[in-house]
C-alpha beads as a LAMMPS data file, in Angstrom:
LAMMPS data file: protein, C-alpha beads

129 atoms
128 bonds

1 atom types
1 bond types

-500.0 500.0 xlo xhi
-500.0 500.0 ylo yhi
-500.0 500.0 zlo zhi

Masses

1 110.0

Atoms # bond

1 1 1 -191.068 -5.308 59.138
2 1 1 -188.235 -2.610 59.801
3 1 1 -190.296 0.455 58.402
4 1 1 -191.735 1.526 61.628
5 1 1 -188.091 1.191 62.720
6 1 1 -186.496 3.676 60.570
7 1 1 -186.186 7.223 59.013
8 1 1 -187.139 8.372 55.831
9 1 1 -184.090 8.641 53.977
10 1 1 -182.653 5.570 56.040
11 1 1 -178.854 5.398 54.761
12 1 1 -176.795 2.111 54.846
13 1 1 -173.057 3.373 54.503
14 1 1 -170.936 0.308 53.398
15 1 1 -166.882 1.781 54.647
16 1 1 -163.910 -0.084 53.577
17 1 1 -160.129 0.343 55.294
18 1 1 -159.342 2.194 51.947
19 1 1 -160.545 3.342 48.917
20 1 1 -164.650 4.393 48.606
21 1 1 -167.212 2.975 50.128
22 1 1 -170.689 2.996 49.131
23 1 1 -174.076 4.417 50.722
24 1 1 -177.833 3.414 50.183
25 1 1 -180.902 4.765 51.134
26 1 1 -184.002 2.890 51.969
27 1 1 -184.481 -0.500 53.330
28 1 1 -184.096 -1.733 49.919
29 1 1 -181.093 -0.221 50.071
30 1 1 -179.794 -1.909 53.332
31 1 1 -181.145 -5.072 51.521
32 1 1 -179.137 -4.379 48.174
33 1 1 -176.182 -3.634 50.048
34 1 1 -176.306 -7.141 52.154
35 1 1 -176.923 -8.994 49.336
36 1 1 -173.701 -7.521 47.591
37 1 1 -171.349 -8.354 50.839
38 1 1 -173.045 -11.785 50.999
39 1 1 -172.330 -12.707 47.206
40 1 1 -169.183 -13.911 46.899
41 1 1 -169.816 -15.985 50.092
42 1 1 -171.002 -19.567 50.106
43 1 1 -171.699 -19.077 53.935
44 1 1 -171.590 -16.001 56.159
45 1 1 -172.354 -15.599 59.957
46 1 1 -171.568 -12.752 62.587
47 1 1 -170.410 -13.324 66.125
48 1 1 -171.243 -10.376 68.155
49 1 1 -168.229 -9.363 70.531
50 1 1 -169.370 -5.830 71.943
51 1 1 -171.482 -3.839 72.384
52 1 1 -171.839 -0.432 73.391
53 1 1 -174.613 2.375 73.850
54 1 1 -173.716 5.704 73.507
55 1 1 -176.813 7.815 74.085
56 1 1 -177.880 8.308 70.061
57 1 1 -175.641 5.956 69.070
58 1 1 -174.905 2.039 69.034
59 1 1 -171.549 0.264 68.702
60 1 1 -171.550 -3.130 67.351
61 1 1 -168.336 -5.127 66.975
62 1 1 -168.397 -8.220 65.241
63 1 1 -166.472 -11.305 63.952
64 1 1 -167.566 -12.241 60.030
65 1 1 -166.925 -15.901 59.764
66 1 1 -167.588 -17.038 56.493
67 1 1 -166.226 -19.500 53.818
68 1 1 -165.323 -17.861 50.477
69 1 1 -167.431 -19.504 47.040
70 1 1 -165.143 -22.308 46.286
71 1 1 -163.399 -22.526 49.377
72 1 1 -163.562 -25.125 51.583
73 1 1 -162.243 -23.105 55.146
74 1 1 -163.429 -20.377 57.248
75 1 1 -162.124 -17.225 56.777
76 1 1 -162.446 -14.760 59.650
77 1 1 -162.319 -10.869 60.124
78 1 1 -163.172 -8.102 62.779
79 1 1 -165.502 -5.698 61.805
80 1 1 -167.999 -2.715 63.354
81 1 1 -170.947 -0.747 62.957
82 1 1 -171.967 2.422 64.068
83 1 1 -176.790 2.602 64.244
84 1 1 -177.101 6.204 64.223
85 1 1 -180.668 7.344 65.614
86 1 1 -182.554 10.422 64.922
87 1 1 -185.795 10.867 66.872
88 1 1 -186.080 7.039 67.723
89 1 1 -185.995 5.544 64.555
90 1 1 -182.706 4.519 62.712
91 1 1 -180.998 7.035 60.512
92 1 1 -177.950 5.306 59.351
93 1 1 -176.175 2.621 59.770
94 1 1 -172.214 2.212 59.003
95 1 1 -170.314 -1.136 58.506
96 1 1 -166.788 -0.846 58.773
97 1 1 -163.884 -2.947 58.219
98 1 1 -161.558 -1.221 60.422
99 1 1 -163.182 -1.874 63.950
100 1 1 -160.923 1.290 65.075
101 1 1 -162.340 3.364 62.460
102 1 1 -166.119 2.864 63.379
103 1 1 -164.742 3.886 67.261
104 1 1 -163.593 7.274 65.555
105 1 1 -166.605 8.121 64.000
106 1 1 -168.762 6.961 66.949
107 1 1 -166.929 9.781 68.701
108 1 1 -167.042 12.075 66.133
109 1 1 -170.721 12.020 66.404
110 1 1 -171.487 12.080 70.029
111 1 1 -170.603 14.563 72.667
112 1 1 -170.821 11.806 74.999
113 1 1 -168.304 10.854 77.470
114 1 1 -168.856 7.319 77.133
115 1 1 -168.538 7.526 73.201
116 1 1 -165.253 9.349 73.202
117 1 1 -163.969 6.316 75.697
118 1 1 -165.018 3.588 73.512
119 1 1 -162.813 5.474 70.322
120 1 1 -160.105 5.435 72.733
121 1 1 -160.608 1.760 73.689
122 1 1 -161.200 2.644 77.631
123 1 1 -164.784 1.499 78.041
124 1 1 -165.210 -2.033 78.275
125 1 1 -168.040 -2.930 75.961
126 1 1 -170.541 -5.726 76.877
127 1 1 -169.399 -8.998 75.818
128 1 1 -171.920 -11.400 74.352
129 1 1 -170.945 -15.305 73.362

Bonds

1 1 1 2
2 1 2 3
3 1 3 4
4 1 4 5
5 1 5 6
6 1 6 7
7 1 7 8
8 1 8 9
9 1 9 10
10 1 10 11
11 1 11 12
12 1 12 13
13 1 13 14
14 1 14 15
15 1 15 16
16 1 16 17
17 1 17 18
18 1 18 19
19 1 19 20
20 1 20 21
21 1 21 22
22 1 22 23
23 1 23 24
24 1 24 25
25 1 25 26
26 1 26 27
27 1 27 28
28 1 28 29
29 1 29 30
30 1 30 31
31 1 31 32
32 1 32 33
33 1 33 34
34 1 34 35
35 1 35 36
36 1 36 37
37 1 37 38
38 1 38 39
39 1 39 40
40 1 40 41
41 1 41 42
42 1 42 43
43 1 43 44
44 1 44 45
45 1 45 46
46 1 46 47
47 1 47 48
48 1 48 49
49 1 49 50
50 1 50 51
51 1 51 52
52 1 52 53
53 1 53 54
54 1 54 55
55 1 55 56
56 1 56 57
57 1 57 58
58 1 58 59
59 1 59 60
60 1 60 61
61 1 61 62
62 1 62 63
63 1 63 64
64 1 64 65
65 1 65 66
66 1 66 67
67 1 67 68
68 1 68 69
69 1 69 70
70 1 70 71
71 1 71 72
72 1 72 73
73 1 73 74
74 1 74 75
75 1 75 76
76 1 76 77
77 1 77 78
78 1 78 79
79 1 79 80
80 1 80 81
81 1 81 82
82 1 82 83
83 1 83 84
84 1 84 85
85 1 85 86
86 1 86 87
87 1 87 88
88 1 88 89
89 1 89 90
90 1 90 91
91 1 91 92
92 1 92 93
93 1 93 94
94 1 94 95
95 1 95 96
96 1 96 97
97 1 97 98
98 1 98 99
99 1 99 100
100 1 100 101
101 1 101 102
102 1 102 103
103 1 103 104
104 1 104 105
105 1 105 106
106 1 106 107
107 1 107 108
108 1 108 109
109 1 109 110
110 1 110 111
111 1 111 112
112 1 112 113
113 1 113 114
114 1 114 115
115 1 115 116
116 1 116 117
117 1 117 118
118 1 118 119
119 1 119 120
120 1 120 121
121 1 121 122
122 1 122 123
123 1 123 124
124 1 124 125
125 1 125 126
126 1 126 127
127 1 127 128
128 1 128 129
């Protein structure tokens, strides 16, 4: 399904606040990476709050909303990800923890004007429900 979709070499780049992070190439490796966030989960949903284009690449800030294995409430947390694209197809794609963070390195990898106002929190993304 996604193949057409992406690059070869395709890297999923898993970023905590601290500490290091992991990468992945492939789909299987988006897959494998997925599967390891969604394990210690007995349920796990994203609520998309923004989004924001920024020529190359595509800001996604989310809400995880999930209850823990063995839990019995939600647990909630902000998070981002930066799609990076490369002649049309996706190149990488970065999940952070620390929404700020992603801004940065949307910035950092975009000479666009709109990009470098999202890291600075002046652009006001699209809001979805």
């Amino acid at each position: 399904v996604f193949d057409p979709l992406v690059a070869e070499g395709f890297v999923t780049a898993m970023v905590p606040e601290s500490g290091f992070g992991q990468e992945r190439v492939g789909i299987e490796g988006f897959l494998a990476a997925w599967q390891d966030w969604a394990a210690p989960w007995d349920s796990l949903r994203f609520e998309v709050n923004e989004v924001a284009d920024a020529g190359d690449n595509l800001l996604t800030v989310v809400e995880q909303v999930g209850v823990p294995k063995g839990g019995s409430r939600e647990v909630k947390q902000r998070a981002a990800a930066v799609w990076k694209l490369e002649g049309g197809t996706l190149a990488r794609a970065e999940f952070h923890i620390d929404v700020d963070a992603a801004k940065a390195v949307l910035a950092e990898n975009s000479e666009d004007l709109e990009a470098i106002a999202v890291a600075k929190g002046q652009l006001r993304a699209v809001e979805r429900a």
